[in-house]
Backbone atoms as SQL, in Angstrom:
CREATE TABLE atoms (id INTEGER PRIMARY KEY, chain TEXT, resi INTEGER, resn TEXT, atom TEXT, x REAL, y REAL, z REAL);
INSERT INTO atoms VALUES
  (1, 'A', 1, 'UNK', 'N', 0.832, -1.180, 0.000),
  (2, 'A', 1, 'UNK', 'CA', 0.000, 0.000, 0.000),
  (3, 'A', 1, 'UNK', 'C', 0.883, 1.252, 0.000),
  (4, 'A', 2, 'UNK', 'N', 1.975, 1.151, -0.750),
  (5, 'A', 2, 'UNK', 'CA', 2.694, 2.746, -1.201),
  (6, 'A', 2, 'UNK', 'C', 2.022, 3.633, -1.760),
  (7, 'A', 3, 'UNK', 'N', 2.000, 5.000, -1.333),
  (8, 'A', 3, 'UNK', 'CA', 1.568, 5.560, -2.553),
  (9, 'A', 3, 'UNK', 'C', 2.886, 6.543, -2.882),
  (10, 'A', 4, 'UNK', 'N', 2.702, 6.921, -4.259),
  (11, 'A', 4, 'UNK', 'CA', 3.772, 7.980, -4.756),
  (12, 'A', 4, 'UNK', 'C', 3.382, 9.543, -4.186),
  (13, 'A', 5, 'UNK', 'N', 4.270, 10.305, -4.537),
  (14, 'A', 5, 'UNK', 'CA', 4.404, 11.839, -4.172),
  (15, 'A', 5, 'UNK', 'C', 4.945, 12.267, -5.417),
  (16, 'A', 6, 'UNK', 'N', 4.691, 13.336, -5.471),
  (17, 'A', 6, 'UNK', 'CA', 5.467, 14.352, -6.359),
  (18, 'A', 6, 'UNK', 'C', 6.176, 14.900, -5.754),
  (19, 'A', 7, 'UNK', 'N', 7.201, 15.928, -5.949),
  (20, 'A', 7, 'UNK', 'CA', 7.972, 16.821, -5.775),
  (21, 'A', 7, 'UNK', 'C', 7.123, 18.175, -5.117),
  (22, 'A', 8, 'UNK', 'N', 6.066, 18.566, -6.098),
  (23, 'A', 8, 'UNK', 'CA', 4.985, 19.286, -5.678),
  (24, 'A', 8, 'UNK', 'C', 4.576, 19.179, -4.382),
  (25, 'A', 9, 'UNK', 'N', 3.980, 18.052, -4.379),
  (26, 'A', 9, 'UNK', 'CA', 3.153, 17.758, -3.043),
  (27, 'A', 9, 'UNK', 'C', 4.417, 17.821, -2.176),
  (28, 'A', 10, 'UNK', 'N', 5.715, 17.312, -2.237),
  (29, 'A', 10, 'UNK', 'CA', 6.483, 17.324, -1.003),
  (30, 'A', 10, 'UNK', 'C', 6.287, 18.270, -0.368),
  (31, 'A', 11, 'UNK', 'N', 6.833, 19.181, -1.707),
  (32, 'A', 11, 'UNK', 'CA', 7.341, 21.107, -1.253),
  (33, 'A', 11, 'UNK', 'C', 6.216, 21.789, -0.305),
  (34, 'A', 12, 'UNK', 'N', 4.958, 21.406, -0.677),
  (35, 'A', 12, 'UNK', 'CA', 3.731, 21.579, 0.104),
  (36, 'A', 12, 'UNK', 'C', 3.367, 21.301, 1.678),
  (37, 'A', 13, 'UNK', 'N', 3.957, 20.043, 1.561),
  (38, 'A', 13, 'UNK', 'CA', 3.812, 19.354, 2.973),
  (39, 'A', 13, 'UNK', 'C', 4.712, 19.475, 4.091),
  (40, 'A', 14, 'UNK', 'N', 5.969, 20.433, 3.176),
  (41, 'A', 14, 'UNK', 'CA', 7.470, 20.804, 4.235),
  (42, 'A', 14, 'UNK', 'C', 6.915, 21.766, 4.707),
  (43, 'A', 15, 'UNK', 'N', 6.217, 22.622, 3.705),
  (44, 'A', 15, 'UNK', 'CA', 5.993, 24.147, 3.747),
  (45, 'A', 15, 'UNK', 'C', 5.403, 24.301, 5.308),
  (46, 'A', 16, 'UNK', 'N', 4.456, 23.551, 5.365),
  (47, 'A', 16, 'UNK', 'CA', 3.100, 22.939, 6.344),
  (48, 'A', 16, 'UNK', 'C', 4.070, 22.892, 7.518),
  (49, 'A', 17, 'UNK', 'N', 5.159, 22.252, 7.832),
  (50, 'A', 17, 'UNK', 'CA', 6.337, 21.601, 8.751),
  (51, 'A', 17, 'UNK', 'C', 7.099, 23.188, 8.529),
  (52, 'A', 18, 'UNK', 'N', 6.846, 24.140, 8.170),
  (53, 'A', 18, 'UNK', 'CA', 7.856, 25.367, 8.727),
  (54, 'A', 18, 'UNK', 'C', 9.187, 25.611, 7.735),
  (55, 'A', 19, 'UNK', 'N', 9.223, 24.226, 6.606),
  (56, 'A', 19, 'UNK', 'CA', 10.355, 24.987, 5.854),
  (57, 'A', 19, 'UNK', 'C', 9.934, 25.801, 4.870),
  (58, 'A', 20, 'UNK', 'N', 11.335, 26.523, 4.487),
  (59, 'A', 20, 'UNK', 'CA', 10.980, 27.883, 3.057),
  (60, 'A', 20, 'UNK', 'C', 11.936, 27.216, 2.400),
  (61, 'A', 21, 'UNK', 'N', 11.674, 27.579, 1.032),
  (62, 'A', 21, 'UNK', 'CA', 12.238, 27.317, -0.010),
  (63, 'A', 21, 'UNK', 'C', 13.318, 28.593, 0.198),
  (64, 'A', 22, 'UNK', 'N', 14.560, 27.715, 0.030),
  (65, 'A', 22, 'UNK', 'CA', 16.262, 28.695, -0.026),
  (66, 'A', 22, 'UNK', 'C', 16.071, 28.929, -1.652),
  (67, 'A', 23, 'UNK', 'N', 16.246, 27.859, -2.428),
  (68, 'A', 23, 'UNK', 'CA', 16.544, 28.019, -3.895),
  (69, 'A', 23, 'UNK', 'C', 16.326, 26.848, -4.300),
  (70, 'A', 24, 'UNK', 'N', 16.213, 26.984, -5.474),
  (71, 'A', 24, 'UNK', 'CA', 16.221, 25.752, -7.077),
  (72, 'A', 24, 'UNK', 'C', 17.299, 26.063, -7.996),
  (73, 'A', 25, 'UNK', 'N', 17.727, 25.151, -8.011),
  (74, 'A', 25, 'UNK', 'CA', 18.868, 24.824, -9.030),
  (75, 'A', 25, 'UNK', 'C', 18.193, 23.586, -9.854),
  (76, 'A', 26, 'UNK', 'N', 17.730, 24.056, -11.301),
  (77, 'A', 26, 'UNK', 'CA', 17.296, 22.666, -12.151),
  (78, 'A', 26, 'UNK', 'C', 16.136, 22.018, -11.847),
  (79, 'A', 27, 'UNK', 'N', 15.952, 21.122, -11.359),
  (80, 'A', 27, 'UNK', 'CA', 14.448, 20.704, -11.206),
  (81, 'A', 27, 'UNK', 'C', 14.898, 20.169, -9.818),
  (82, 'A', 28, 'UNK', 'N', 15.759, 20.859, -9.071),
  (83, 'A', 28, 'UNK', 'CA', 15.841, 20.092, -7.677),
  (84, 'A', 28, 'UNK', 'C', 15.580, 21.795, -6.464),
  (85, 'A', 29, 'UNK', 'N', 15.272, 21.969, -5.693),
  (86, 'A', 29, 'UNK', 'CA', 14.074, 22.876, -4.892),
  (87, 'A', 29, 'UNK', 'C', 15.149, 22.443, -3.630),
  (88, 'A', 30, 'UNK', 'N', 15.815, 23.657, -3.211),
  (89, 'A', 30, 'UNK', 'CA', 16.380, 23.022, -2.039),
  (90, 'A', 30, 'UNK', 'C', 15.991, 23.849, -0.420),
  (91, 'A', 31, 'UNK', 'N', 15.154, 23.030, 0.283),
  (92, 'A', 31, 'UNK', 'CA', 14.351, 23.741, 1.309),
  (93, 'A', 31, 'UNK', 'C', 15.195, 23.652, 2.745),
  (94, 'A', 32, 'UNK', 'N', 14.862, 24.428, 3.730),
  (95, 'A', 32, 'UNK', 'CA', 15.702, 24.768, 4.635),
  (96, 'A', 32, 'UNK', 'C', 14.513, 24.837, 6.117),
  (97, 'A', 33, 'UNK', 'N', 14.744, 24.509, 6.901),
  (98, 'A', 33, 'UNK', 'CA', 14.110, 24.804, 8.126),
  (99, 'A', 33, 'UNK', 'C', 15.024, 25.532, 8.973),
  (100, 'A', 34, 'UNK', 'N', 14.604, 26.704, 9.511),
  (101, 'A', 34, 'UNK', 'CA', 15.565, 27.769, 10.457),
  (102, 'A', 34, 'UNK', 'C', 15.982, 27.053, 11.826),
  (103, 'A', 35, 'UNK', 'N', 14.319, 26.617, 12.215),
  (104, 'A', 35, 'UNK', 'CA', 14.284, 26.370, 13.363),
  (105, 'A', 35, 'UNK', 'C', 14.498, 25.143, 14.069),
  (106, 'A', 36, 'UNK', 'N', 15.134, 24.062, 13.207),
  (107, 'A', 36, 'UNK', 'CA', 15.536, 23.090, 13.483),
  (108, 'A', 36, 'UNK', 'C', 16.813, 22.868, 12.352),
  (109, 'A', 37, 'UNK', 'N', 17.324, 24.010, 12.038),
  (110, 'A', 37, 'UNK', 'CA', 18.590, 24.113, 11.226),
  (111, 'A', 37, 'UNK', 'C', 18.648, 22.496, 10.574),
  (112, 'A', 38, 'UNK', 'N', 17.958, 22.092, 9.579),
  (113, 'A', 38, 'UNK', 'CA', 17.950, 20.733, 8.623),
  (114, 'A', 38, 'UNK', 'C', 17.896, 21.813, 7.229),
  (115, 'A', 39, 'UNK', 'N', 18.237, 20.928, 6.133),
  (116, 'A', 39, 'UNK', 'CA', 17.911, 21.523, 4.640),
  (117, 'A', 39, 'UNK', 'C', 17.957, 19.918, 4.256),
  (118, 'A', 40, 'UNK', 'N', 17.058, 19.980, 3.193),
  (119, 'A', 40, 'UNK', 'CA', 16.417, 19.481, 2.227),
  (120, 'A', 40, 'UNK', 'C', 16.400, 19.336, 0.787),
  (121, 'A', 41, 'UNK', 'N', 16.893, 18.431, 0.028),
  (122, 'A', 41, 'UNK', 'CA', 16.749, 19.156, -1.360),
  (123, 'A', 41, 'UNK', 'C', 15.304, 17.904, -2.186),
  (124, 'A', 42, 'UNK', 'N', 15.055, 18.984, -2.824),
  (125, 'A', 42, 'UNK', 'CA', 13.360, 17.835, -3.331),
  (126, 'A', 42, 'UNK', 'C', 13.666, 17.826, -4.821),
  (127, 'A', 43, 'UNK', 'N', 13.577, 16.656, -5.319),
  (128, 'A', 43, 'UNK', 'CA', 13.277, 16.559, -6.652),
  (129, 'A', 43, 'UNK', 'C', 11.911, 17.339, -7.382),
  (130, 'A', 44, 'UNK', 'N', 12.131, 18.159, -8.171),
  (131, 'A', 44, 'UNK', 'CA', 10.333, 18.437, -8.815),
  (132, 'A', 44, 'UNK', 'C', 10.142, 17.521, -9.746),
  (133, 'A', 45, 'UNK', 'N', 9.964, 16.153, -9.689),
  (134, 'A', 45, 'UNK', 'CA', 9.352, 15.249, -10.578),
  (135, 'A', 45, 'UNK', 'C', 8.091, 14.862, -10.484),
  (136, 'A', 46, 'UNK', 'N', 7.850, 14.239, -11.226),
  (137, 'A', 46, 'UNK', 'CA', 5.874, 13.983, -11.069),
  (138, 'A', 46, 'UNK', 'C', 6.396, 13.036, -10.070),
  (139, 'A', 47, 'UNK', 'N', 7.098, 11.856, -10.263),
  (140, 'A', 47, 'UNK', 'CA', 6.783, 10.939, -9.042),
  (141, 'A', 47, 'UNK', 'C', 8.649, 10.922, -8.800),
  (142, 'A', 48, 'UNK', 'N', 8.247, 10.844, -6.850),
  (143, 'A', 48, 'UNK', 'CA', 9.716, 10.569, -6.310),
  (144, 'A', 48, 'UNK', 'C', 10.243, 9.195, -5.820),
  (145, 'A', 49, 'UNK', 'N', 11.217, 8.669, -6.173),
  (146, 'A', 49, 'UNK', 'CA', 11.713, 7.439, -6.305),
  (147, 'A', 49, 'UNK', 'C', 11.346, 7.050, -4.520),
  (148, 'A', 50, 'UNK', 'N', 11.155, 5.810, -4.747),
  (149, 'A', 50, 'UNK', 'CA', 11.102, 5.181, -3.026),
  (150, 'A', 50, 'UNK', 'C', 12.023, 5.440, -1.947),
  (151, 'A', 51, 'UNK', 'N', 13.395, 5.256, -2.582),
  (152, 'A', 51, 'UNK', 'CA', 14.557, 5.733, -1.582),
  (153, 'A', 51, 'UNK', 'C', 14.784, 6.719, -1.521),
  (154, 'A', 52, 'UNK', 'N', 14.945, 7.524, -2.327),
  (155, 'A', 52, 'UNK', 'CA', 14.572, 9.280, -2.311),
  (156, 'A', 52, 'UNK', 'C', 13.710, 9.683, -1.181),
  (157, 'A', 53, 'UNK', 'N', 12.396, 9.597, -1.142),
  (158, 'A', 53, 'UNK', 'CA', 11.370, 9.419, -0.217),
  (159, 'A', 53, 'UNK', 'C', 11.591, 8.991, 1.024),
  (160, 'A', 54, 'UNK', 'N', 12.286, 7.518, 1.030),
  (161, 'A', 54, 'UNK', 'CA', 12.842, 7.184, 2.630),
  (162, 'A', 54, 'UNK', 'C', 14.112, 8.589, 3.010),
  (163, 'A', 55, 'UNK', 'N', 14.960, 8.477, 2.157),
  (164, 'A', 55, 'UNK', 'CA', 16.029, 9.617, 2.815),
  (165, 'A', 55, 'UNK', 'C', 15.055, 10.783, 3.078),
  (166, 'A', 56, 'UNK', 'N', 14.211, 11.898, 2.538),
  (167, 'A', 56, 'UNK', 'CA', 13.676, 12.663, 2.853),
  (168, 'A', 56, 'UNK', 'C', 13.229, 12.810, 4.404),
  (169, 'A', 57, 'UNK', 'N', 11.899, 11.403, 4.317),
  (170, 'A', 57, 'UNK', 'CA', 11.507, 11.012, 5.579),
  (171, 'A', 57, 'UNK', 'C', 12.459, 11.067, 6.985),
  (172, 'A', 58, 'UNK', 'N', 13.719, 10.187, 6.969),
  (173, 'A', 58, 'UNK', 'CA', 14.544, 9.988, 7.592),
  (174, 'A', 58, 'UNK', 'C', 15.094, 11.292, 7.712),
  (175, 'A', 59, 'UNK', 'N', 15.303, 12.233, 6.953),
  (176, 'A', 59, 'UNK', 'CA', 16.164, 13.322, 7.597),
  (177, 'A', 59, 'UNK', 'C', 14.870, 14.601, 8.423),
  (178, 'A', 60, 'UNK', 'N', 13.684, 14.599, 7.956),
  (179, 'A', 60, 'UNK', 'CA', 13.104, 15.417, 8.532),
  (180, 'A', 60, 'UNK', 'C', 12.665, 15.452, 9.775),
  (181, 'A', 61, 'UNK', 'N', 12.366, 13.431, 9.875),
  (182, 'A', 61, 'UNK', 'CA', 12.011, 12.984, 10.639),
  (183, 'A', 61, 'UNK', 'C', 10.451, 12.838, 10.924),
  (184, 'A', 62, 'UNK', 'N', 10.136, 12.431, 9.989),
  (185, 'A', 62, 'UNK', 'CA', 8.959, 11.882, 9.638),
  (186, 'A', 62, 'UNK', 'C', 8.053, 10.625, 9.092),
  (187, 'A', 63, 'UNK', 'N', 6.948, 10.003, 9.600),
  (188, 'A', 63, 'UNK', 'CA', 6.127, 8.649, 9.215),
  (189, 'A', 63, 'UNK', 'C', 5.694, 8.881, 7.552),
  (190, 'A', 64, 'UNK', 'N', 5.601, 8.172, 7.111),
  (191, 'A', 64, 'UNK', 'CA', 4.325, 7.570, 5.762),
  (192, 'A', 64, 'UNK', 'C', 3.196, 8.248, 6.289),
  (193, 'A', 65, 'UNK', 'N', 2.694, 7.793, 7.084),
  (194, 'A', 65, 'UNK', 'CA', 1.242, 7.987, 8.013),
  (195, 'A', 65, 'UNK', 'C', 1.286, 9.664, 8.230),
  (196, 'A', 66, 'UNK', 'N', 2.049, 10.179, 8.857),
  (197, 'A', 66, 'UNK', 'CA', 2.548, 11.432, 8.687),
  (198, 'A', 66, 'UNK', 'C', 2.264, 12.470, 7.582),
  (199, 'A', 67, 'UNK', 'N', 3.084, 11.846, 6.487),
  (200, 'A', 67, 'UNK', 'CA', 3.208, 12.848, 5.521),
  (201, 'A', 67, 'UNK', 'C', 1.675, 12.456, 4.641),
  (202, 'A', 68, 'UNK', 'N', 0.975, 11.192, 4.835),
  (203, 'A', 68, 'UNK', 'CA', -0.081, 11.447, 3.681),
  (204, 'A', 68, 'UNK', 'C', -1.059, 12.057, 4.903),
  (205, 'A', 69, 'UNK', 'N', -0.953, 12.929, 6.436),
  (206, 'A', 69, 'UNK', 'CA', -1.820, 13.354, 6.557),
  (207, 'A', 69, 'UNK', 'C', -1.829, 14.887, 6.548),
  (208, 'A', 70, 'UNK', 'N', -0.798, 15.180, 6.456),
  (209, 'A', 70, 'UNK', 'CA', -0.339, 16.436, 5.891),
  (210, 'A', 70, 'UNK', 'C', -0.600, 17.211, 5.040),
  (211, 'A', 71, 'UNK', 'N', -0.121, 15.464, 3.405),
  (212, 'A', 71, 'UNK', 'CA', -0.116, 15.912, 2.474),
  (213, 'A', 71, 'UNK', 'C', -2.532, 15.901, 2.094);
């Protein structure tokens, strides 16, 4: 029961979690949280690869369950 994300929807659901977008370089969006000094970089693809997705998760520190209630 995976479901995919976009890049879109990520950027959306960080936004939600307090990060701003620093910059884009290419189709990669690289986001920053102040207040827990982490950065982020997001693919803008229609769909983001599975391990992509786990590293994301893992560095923000966030569930599956989590992010699709966010998202």
């Amino acid at each position: 029961m995976s479901k995919t994300f976009s890049g879109k929807e990520l950027v959306r659901a960080l936004r939600r979690l307090g990060f701003i977008i620093d910059h884009q370089r290419g189709s990669h969006i690289f986001m920053h949280n102040l207040e827990r000094n982490i950065s982020v970089t997001i693919p803008n693809h229609k769909e983001i690869k599975k391990g992509t997705l786990h590293n994301i998760q893992k560095k923000v520190n966030l569930t599956l369950e989590n992010l699709k209630e966010i998202i």
